[in-house]
N, C-alpha and C positions, 0 to 999 in steps of 0.2 A: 349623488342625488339621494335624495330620500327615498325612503324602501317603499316601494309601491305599497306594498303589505299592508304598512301604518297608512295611508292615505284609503285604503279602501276601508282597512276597519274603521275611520273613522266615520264614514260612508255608513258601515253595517251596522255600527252601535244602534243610530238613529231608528234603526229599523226594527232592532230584535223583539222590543214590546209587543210588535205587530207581526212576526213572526214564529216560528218553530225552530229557527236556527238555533246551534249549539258552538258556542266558541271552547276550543280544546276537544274536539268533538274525539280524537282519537283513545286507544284506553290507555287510561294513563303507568300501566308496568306492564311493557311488555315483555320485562325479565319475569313476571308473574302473574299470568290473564289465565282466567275460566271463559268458559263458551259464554254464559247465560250471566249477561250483564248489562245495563242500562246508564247509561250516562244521565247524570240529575245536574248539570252545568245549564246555564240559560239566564231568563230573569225568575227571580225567588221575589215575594212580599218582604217587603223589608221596614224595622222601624227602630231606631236609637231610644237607649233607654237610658238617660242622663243621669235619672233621679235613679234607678235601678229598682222599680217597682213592678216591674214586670214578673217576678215571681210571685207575690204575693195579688198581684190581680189575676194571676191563672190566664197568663196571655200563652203558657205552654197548653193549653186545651185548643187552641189554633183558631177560637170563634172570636178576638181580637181584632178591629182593624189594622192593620199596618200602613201608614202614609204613604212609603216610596217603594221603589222598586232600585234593585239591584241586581246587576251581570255578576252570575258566581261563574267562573272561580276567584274574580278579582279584587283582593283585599279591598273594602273601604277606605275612602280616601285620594283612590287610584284614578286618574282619569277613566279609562274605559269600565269599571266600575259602576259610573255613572252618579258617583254619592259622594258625599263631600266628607270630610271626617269631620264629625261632630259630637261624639261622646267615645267612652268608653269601654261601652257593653251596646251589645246590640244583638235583634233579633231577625232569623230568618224563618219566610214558612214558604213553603208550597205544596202541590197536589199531588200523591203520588198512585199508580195504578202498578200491581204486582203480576205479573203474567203470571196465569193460572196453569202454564206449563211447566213454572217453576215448584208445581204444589208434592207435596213429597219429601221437598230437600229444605235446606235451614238458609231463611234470608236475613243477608246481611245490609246496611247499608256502610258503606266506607268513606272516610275523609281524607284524601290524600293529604294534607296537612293544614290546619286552623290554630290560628293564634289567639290564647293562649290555655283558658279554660272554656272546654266547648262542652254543652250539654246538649241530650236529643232527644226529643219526645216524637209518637206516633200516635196520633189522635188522643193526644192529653198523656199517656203512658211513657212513666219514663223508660227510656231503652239504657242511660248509662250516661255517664262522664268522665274527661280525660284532660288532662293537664301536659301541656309541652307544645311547643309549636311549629317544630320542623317535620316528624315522622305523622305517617299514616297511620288510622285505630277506626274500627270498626263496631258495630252494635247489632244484635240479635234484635230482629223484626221478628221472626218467627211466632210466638205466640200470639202477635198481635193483627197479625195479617189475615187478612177477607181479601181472596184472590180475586182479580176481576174488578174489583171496588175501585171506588178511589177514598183516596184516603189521606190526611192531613198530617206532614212532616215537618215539624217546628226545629228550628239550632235555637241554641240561646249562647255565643260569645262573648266571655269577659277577660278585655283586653286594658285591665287597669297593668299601670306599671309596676312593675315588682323588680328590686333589686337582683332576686336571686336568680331570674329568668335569663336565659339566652337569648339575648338582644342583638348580638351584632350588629353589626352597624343599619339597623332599620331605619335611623337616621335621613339617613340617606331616599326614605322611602319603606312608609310601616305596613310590615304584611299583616296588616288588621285583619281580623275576622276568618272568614274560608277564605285560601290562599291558592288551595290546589285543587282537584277535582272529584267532586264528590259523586259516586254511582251506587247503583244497590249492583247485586250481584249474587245467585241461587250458589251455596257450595251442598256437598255430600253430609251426611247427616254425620257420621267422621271423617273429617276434616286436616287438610295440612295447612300448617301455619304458615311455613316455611319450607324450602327446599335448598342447598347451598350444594354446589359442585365448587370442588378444591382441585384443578390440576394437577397432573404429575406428569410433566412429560418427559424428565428422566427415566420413567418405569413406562410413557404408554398407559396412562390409566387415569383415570378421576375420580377421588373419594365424593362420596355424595352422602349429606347428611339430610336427612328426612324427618322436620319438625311437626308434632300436635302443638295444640295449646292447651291441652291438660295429659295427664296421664292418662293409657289406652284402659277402658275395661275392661277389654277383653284381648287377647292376640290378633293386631292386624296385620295384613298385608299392602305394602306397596311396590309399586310396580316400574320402574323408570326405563323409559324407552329414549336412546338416543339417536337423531338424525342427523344428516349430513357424513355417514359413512358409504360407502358401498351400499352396503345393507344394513338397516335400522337392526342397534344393537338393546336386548331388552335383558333387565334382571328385575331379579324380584327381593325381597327381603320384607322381615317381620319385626314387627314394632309388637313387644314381646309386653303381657299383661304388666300396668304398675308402672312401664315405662314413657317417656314421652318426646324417646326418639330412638331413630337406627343410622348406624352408620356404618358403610358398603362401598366398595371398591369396584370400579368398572372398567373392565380393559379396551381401550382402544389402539389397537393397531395403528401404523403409520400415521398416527396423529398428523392432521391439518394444524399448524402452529398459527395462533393469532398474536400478527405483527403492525406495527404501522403501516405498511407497507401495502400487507394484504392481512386484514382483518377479517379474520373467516372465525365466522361464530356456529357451534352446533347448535341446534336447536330441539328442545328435549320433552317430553310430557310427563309427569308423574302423577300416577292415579294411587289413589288410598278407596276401595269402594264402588259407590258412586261419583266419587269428586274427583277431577281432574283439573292437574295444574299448567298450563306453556309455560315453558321460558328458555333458556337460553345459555349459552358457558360457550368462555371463549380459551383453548389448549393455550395458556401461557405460563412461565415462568419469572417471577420477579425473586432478585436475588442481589449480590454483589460480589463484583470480581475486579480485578486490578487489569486499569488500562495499561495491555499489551505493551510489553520490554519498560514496563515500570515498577511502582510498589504502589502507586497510587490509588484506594479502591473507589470505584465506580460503580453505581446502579445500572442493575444488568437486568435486560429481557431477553428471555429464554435462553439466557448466559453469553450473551454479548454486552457488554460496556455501550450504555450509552450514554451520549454528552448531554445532558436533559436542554432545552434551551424552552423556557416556558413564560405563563404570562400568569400576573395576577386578575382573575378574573370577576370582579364584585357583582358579577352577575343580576344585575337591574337593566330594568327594563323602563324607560321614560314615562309612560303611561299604562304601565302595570306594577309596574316596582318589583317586587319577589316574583311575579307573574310576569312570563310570556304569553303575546297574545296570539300564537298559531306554533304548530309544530313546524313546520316551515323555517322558521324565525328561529325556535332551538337547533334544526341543522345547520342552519345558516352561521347562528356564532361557531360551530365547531369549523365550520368549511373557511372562515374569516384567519381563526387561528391557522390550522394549515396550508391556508394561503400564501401565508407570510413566510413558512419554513419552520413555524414552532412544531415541537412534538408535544407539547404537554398547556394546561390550565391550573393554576391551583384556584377552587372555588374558593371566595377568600370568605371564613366563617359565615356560612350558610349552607345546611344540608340542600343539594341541588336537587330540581325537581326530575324525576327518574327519567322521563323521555329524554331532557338534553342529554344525560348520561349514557342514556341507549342509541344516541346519534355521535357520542366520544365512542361506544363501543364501535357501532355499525361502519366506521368511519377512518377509526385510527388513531386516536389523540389519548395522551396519556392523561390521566387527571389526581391533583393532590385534593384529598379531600377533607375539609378542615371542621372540626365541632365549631358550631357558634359559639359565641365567648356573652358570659355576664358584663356588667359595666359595675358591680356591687363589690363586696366581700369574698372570699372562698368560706362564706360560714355552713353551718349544715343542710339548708334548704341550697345553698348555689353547688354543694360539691355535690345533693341527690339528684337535681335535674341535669348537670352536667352527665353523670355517670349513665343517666335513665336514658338520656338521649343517643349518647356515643354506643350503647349498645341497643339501639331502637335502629339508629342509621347503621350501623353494620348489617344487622338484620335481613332490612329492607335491601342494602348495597352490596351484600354479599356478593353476588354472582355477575357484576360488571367489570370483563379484566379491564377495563381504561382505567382505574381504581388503581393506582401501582401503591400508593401510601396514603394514610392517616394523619392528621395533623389536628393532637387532643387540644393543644393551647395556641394563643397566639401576641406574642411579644409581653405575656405575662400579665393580658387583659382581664379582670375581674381575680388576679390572683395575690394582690396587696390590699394589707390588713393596716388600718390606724391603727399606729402603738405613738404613744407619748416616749418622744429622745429629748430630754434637756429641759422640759418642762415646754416643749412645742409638739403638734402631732405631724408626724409622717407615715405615709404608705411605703411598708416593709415586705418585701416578699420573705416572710418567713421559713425559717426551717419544718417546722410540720407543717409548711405547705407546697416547699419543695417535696417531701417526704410523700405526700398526698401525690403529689402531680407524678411522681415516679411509679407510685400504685396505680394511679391511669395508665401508663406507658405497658406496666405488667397486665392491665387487665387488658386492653386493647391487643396483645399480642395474645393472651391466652382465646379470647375470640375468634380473632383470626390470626394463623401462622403464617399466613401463604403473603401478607404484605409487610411493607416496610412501616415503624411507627416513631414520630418524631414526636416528643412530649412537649418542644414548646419552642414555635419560632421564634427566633430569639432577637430581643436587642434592649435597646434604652437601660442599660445596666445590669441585666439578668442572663444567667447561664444555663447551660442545658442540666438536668439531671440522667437521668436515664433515655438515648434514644438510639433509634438508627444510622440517622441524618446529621450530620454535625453541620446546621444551617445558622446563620448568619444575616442581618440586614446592615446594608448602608446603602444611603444616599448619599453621593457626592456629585459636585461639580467636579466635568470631565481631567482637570487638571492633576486631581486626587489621588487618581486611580492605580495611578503606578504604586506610590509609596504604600498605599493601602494593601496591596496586592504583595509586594516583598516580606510587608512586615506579618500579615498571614499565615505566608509560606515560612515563615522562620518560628511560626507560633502551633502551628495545626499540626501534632504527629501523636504516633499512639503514647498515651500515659502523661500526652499536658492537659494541663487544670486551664488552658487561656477558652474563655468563654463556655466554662462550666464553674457550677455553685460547688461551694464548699464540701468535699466529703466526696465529690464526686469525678471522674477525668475522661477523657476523650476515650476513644476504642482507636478502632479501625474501618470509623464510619466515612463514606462517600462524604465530601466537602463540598457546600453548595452556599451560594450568596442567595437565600430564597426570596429574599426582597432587594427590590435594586432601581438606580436609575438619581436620576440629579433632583428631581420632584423637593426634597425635606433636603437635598446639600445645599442649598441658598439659604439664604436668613427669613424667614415667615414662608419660608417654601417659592418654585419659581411661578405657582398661579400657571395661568396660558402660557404654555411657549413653546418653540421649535423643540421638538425631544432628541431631535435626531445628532446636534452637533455633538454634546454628550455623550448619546448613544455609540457614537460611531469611535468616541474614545474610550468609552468603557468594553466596546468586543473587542477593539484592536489590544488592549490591556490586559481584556479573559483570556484570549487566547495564548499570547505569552506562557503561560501559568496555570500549566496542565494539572498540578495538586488537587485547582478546583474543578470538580467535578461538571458543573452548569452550574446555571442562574437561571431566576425569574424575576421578571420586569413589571415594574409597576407603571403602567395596568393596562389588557385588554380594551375597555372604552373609559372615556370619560363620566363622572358621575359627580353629579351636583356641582358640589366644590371642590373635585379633582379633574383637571383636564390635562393628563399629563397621557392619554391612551391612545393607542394607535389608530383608532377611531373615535368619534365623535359619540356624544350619550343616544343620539338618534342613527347612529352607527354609518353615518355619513362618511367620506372619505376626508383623512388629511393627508396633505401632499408635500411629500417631503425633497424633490427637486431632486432629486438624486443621479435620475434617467437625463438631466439635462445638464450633469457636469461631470456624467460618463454612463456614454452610450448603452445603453441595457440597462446598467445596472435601478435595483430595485432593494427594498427591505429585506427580499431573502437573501441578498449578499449576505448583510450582517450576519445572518444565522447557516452559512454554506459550512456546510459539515467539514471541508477541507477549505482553512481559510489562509490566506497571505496578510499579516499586517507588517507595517509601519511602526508601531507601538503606539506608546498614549501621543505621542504629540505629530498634529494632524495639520500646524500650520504653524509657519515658521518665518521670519525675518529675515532676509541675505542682503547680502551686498550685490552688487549688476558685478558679472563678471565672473562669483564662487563657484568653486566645484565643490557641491554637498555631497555626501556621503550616506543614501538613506537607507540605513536598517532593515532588516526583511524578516518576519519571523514564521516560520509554515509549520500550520497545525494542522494536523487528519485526527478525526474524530470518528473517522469512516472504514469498514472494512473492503471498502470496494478496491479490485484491484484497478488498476489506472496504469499501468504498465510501471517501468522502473526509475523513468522516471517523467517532470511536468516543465511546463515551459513557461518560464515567466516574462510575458510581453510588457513592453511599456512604453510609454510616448509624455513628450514635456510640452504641454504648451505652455503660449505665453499670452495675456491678454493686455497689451500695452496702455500707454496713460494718453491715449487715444480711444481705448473700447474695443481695439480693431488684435484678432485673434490671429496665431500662424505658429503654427510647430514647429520645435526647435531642435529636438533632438526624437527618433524612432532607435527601438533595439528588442533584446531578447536575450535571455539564458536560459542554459535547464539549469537543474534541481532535481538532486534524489528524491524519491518517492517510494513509498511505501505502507498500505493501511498501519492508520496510528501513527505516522511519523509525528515526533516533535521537534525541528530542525531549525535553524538559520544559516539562511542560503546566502551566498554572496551578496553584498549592497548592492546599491547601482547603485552608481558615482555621474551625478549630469553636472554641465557647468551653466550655469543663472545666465541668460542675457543681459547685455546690458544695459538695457533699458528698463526706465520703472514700468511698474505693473506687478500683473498676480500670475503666477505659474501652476500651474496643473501637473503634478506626475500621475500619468492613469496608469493603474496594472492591471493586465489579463493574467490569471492561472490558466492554463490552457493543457490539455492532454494531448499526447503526441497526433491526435486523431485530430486536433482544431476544438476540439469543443471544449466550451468555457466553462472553467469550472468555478470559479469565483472573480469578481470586481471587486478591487477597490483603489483609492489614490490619497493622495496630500498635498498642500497648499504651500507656498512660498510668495510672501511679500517682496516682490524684489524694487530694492531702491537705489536702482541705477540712474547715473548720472546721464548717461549718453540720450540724444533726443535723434525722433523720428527725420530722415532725410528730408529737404527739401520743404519742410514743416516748422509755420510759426504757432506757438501757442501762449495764448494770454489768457490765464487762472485766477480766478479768485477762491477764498475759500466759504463754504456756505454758510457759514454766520456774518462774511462780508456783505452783506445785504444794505444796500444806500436808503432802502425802503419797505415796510413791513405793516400789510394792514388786513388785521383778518376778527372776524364777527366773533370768534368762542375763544382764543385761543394761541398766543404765539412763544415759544421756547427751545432751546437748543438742546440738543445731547453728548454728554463728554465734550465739554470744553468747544463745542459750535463742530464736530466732524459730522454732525448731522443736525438739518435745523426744519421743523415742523412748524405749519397754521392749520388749525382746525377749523372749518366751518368754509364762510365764503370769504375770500381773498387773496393778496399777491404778495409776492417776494418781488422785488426789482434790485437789479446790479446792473452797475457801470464799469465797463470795460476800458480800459486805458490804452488806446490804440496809436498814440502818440508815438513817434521811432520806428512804426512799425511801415513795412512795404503793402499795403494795400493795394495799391495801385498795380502789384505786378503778382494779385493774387488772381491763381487759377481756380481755385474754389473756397467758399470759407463755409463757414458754418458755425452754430451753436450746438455743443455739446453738453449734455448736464444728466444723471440721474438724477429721475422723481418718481416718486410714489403719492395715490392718494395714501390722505391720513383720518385716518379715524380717531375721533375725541373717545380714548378709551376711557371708564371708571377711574382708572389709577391714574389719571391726568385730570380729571374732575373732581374728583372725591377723595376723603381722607379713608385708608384700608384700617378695618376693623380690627384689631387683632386681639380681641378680647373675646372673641365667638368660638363657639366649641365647633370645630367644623370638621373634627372627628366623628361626631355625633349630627353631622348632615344641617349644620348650620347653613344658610344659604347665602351667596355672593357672585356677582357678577364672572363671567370671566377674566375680564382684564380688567376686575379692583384689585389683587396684590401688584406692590410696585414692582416686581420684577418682570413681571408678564408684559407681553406682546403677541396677542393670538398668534397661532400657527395657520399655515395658510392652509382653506380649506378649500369645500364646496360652494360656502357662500360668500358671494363676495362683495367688494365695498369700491366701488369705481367711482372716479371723479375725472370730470371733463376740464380740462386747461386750454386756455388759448395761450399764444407767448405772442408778445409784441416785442417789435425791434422800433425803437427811436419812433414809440406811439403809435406804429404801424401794426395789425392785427396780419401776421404772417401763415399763421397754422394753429388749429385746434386738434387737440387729440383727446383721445381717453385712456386714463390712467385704470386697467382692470382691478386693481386692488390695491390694498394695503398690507402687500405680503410679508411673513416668515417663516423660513425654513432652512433648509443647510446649503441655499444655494446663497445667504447671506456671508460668505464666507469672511470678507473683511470685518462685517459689524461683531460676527463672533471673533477674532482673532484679535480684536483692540477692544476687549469688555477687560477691567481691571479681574483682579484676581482677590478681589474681597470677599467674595460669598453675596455680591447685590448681581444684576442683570440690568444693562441700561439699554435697551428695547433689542436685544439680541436679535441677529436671525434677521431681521427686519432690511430690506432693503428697494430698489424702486426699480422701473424701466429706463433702457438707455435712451435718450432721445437727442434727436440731430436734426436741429434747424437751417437750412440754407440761407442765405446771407448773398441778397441779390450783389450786384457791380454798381446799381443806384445807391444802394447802403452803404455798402463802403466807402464809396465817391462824400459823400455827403460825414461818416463819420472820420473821415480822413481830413476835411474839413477843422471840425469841430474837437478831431484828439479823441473821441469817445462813441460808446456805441451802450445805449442803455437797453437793456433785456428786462423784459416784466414777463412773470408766470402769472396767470389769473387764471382763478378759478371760475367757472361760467355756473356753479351751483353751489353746494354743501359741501361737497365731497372731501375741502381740505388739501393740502399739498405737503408731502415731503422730497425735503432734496439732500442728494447725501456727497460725498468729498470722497477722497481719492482713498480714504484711509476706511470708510464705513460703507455698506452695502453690498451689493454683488462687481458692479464696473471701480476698477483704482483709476475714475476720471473725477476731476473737480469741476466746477460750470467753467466751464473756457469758450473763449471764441479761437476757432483753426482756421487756420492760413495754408491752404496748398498750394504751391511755387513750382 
């Protein structure tokens, strides 16, 4: 369902003119809040300046009309914004009143973060301006303040494009203007900038370094008091004249460790003066060490290996874009992640806004934190706002352990230069610009030491130079996975140059696929589709091939023109059918820290009668003890070329166990029935105690000769169709194994009941899966593929031709009647137009070109009765005509023995 959340704000927008409410109304760092603060979020006067003449009319004096209004903190443009984007400068003003209990101390006002040159004036006075668009910057009001007044506070935002800026994908949704939350806030008249706590819980202790923003005049003192011990632990230390920082050691005893698990943060105050700071540190350690009875190194928290299993997270919001509209909604994405079994997010190029960070802290999720990336040059003005920013966001991000690593670049975006080769231009990732991006790597470590720092996710023909992480992307279709995965492993060791730049070679970095999933393995990409059959061969694949450390999956939700995420862009649920082709199981199988696979191939072709052989591979990623050893349950069904389900073979073995095992346990060897249909192998992992430690199974076509007892069956196949008349739309897929109308009308077949014993039938029936069908784009329309949709070009879901929405929340039903020899017998309603991995056949006969011919996609079983008058009468005539009609829009698919969920073709059945 839709988030109530979004249904009420849309409710509050309407209203906020007329009230006092404040959207974001919490303060926005709670790693770094003073007592005496005011939140300036709300509606502001607002007015677009196209011609850019608002400086020279002195509309910064604030006696200006302004035409509209606008919700800050929501970029322009943004639906809940309320403003349409229509230029690219614009101004804000409103009223502001300074509590006279703040008189004394120096007012600031602050911007959590404004794209891209924001200026600020206080009753015509300029206060300052500030260039960059992801970090917060603030401005002295102090001499201009009348306590108790009220008083006129002018922005003036210019958001023209500029190549060298940090764009990342705004595309997708532009964080125009104020983005974050803008408050005033009284500090001490000497002041901290900063405050950073560095862990050490090898020693029991936390370095704590204590920022001004200029050098002290005189010897100060500050004071840091830690809570969450026994007893609040206090030290003191001096910020010595000339200097503009101190840094001190503090012991903590029996440190409280912050884990996934249990995320126990202290919470801490540091005063300089009159000024006091809150915030926050959580006891951890990031580091790497080699998983356990291997050589393989692993990213370790507080020096345990962990398997990362993470999401790429583009962190948009539908109608906010860079902006969330409630705190609520930022714990929520983090509790969505952890729901599913991920430990980790990586923000994909975009410095996050500090609350969701403080809800990764408060919570438990680990998070990659990535610089936004230019779309320009690496020329002088793109390498000084890179650098300005990645040390702005550390600054700011210091003290959030869910922070485990840095990511300066990404796939070597805004890092190729035009140089002329051959008398034509190309974009070159140069040598002094690899050179450069290694000087980031250095400076990002010299900032901070305590995390990991990757200089450049890497792919599309570009190597690492200097990092941590020896990361990685591909996109493949599931079939890929294995060969990709060997050749890897025979390429990734200390001192190979394979996906590093020249002059440069591998270490003894953690091995990670940081981008991953089938998304860009298709030809123009797969557009909407089921993720999970893929998916379910790429972990059974990871697992194998413990070298790699984890993976992260593109993407957390869908966004514009990417719908390849575990949720929907309105963070709706997709359903991936999992639980209804083994019992429990869910998405967190995939990510169970102790997994059983099958390997990559998840569905297979036998003969009726084979005894297969299936592979077993058990990977522990987990320190838990689970005794010595686990039991591996299983069960065969078989769904025959009737629809009608019955177990074939039960059993069980153990299996050595032990944290970190990487093993291959005996096969299980079952023998195929034989009869046609689709077989199921389910496994349980199970601990000696019963309780399930992982699901999972695999698929067998079996095409068995032998037929059902006492059972006639006459078959057609669904593009034998005698009759075809439909208002939008009629065409087949792969060669007729599935055949679609869109719009309103029918499919009719004639059954050839001729030879046949009717007369001495004891039940008959019409058997056929159908689905409605929806008239996707890609069956309308020609797909574009001249659109930059890197850069947030817009398109349908289902215009690329490979797509076949996944099945979700919302659905698409269509009502059929079916007539027998013009008789109207039964109406039904078809719930959807579904795909997902309960499509197991449509995915098992998709060719293996890199296209998608409606994958995933499959219908409802349906079973018509077939009176003893019908018979009588087509026993008669030799024949028995069936008509599907549709009674609206809704459209009709019918699928064959070889496509969809049921291995039944439309038949009429004869029980004897």
């Amino acid at each position: 369902m839709k988030s109530l959340l979004l249904t009420c704000l849309g409710t509050l927008l309407s209203l906020f003119a007329f009230s006092q409410m404040i959207p974001l109304p919490e303060h926005p760092r709670p790693d770094f809040e003073r007592a005496d603060w005011k939140n300036l979020n709300g509606i502001w006067e607002f007015k677009f300046d196209a011609d850019n003449e608002g400086l020279n009319a002195n509309w910064s004096a604030g006696s200006t009309a302004f035409d509209k209004t606008i919700l800050v903190p929501f970029p322009w443009g943004s639906t809940l914004s309320g403003v349409k984007d229509e230029a690219d400068i614009a101004w804000y003003k409103r009223e502001i009143t300074i509590d006279p209990s703040w008189k004394g101390k120096k007012t600031f006002v602050t911007i959590g973060a404004s794209d891209w040159e924001t200026t600020v004036w206080l009753d015509g006075q300029k206060l300052g301006s500030h260039q960059g668009g992801y970090t917060p910057f603030s401005f002295d009001l102090t001499p201009y303040v009348r306590y108790g007044e009220t008083q006129k506070l002018v922005i003036r935002v210019d958001d023209i494009r500029r190549d060298f800026t940090l764009y990342g994908k705004q595309g997708y949704g532009n964080a125009r203007g104020l983005w974050q939350t803008v408050y005033l806030e009284a500090r001490g008249n000497n002041y901290l900038e900063a405050v950073h706590f560095t862990p050490d819980i090898d020693n029991n202790k936390v370095d704590v370094t204590a920022y001004l923003p200029e050098e002290a005049a005189e010897d100060l003192k500050v004071t840091v008091t830690i809570k969450g011990t026994p007893t609040p632990i206090s030290q003191e230390a001096t910020i010595t004249k000339g200097k503009n920082k101190v840094r001190f050691s503090v012991n903590i005893p029996n440190a409280h460790l912050w884990s996934l698990e249990d995320p126990f943060l202290y919470t801490a105050e540091a005063t300089l003066g009159d000024d006091t700071v809150s915030t926050y540190f959580g006891m951890r350690k990031i580091s790497v060490v080699n998983l356990p009875g291997t050589d393989y190194p692993y990213i370790a928290l507080n020096n345990n290996p962990i398997y990362v299993q993470l999401t790429l997270d583009q962190s948009y919001h539908p109608d906010g874009f860079y902006t969330f509209p409630s705190d609520q909604f930022m714990r929520e994405e983090i509790e969505r992640s952890k729901s599913i079994g991920l430990n980790g997010i990586r923000v994909h190029i975009k410095a996050e806004v500090p609350r969701k960070l403080y809800w990764a802290d408060k919570l438990g999720l680990l998070v990659m934190a990535d610089l936004p990336n230019s779309w320009g040059e690496p020329e002088e003005k793109m390498q000084a706002e890179a650098e300005f920013t990645l040390r702005e966001m550390i600054k700011r991000d210091y003290n959030h352990p869910a922070i485990f690593s840095w990511i300066v670049f990404n796939e070597t975006w805004g890092l190729r230069t035009a140089v002329e080769v051959d008398g034509k231009k190309e974009n070159k990732y140069l040598p002094r610009t690899q050179n450069w991006v290694a000087s980031m790597y250095y400076l990002t470590k010299s900032l901070d030491g305590s995390r990991l720092v990757e200089d450049n996710s890497i792919c599309c023909g570009a190597g690492h130079t200097e990092t941590d992480i020896n990361s990685w992307h591909a996109y493949l279709p599931g079939w890929e996975w294995e060969a990709f995965m060997a050749n890897l492993e025979k390429n990734t060791y200390p001192g190979s140059t394979y996906d590093f730049e020249d002059g440069f070679k591998q270490g003894n970095q953690p091995n990670i696929n940081s981008e991953c999933g089938n998304v860009w393995g298709y030809n123009g990409s797969t557009g909407d589709v089921d993720w999970t059959w893929d998916y379910h061969r790429m972990m059974n694949t990871f697992r194998k091939y413990p070298f790699m450390s984890g993976w992260l999956y593109t993407e957390h939700h869908d966004v514009i023109n990417e719908w390849n995420g575990y949720w929907r862009f309105d963070r709706t649920e997709k359903k991936t059918g999992l639980g209804d082709i083994v019992a429990g199981m869910t998405t967190n199988d995939f990510h169970s820290l102790v997994y059983l696979s099958t390997g990559n191939e998840i569905s297979k072709t036998v003969k009726g009668g084979e005894t297969v052989s299936v592979p077993l591979y058990l990977s522990s990623m987990s320190s838990a003890e689970m005794g010595s050893q686990l039991k591996i349950v299983y069960e065969l069904t078989h769904t025959n070329y009737l629809g009608e389900t019955s177990t074939i073979k039960q059993g069980s073995q153990l299996t050595d166990y032990e944290p970190y095992i990487q093993s291959t346990p005996t096969p299980i060897e079952v023998t195929m029935p034989s009869i046609a249909g689709l077989s199921i192998l389910k496994l349980r992992l199970e601990a000696m105690s019963g309780k399930v430690v992982h699901r999972n199974f695999t698929t067998f076509e079996v095409t068995g000769t032998d037929k059902v007892a006492k059972t006639e069956v006459i078959s057609v196949a669904p593009a034998s169709f005698t009759k075809a008349e439909w208002s939008e739309k009629q065409w087949t897929v792969l060669d007729g194994l599935k055949v679609n109308g869109a719009g309103k009308g029918s499919f009719e077949y004639t059954f050839d009941l001729s030879g046949t014993e009717t007369a001495k039938a004891k039940e008959a029936y019409f058997l056929v899966e159908i689905s409605a069908k929806e008239l996707f784009a890609k069956d309308r329309e020609q797909f574009d593929t001249n659109k930059d949709y890197m850069l947030g070009a817009r398109a349908e879901p289902s215009s690329n031709p490979n797509s076949y929405p996944m099945t979700d929340e919302t659905m698409f039903p269509s009502t059929v009647s079916i007539w027998l020899n013009g008789t109207k017998v039964q109406t039904t309603t078809l719930n959807d137009d579904p795909a997902d991995h309960k499509g197991i056949l449509s995915w098992h006969h998709q060719l293996q070109d890199k296209k998608l011919r409606e994958a995933g996609s499959y219908g409802y079983l349906t079973k018509v009765p077939v009176s003893k008058r019908m018979l009588k009468d087509a026993a008669t005539t030799g024949k028995l005509v069936v008509e599907i009609r549709t009674e609206g829009e809704g459209g009709l698919a019918v699928y064959g023995k070889s496509f969809g969920r049921w291995p039944v073709d439309p038949s009429i059945v004869l029980k004897y």
